[in-house]
C-alpha positions in Angstrom: -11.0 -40.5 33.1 -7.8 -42.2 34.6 -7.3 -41.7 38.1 -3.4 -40.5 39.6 -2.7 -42.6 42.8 -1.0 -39.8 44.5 -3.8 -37.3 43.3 -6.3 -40.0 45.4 -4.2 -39.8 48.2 -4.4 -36.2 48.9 -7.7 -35.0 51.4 -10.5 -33.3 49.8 -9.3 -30.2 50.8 -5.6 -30.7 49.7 -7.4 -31.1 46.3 -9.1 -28.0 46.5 -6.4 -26.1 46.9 -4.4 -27.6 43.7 -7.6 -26.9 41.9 -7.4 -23.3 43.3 -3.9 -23.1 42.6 -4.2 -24.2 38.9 -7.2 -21.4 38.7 -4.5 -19.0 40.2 -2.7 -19.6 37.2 0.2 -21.0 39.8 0.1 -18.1 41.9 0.8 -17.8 45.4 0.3 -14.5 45.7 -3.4 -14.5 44.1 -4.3 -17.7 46.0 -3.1 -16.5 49.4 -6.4 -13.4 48.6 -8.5 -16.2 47.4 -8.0 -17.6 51.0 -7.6 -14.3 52.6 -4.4 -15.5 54.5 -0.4 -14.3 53.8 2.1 -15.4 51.3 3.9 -17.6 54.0 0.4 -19.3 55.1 -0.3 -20.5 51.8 3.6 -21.0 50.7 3.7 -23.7 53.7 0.3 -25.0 52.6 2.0 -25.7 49.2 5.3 -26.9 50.8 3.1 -29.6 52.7 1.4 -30.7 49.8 4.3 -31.2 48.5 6.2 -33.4 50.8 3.1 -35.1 51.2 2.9 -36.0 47.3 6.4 -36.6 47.7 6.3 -39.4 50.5 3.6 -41.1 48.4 6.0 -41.4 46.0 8.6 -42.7 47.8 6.0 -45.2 50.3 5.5 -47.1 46.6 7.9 -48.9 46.4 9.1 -49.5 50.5 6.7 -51.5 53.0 8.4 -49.3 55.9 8.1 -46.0 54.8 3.9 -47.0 53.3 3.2 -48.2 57.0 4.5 -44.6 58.0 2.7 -42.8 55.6 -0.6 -44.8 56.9 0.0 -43.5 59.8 -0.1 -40.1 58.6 -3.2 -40.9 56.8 -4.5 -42.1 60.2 -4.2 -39.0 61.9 -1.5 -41.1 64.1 1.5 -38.6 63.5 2.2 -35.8 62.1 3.6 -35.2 58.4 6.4 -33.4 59.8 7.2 -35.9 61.9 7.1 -38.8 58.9 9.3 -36.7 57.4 12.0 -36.9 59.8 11.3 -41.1 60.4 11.6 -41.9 56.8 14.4 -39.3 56.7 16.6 -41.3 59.6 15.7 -44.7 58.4 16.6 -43.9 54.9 20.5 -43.0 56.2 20.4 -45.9 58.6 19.5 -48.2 55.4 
């Protein structure tokens, strides 16, 4: 089987909850019981995910924005806060 680079990326448990998801059949509203939190809870887990899957996308093909994103992966900073460095240095570019 063919591994997804941006799949790899994600943490065990950001893979989990895809899998979840998928066995939700997509959704929210049955996931947030598997997890016994609310709608919003697991709407901003999703939300994360994706800007995270996102930001690997976009860290491909830039040396700035990858060093970033190892950041992130280093428990350095925050997603949020990659978010809003890629987001400045991509209208300063």
């Amino acid at each position: 089987m063919e591994s997804n680079p941006w799949f790899d990326y994600l943490e065990n448990e950001e893979k989990e909850f895809i899998r979840q998801l998928i066995l939700a059949s997509g959704s929210l509203k049955e996931l947030a019981k598997v997890y016994d939190v609310s709608y919003p809870t697991v709407r901003l887990r999703l939300d994360r995910v994706i800007n995270k899957v996102k930001l690997y996308s976009e860290q491909e093909n830039n040396p700035f924005v990858s060093s970033i994103m190892q950041m992130v992966i280093e428990d350095k900073i925050s997603l949020d806060s990659a978010n809003e460095i890629i987001k400045k240095y991509k209208k300063e570019v």
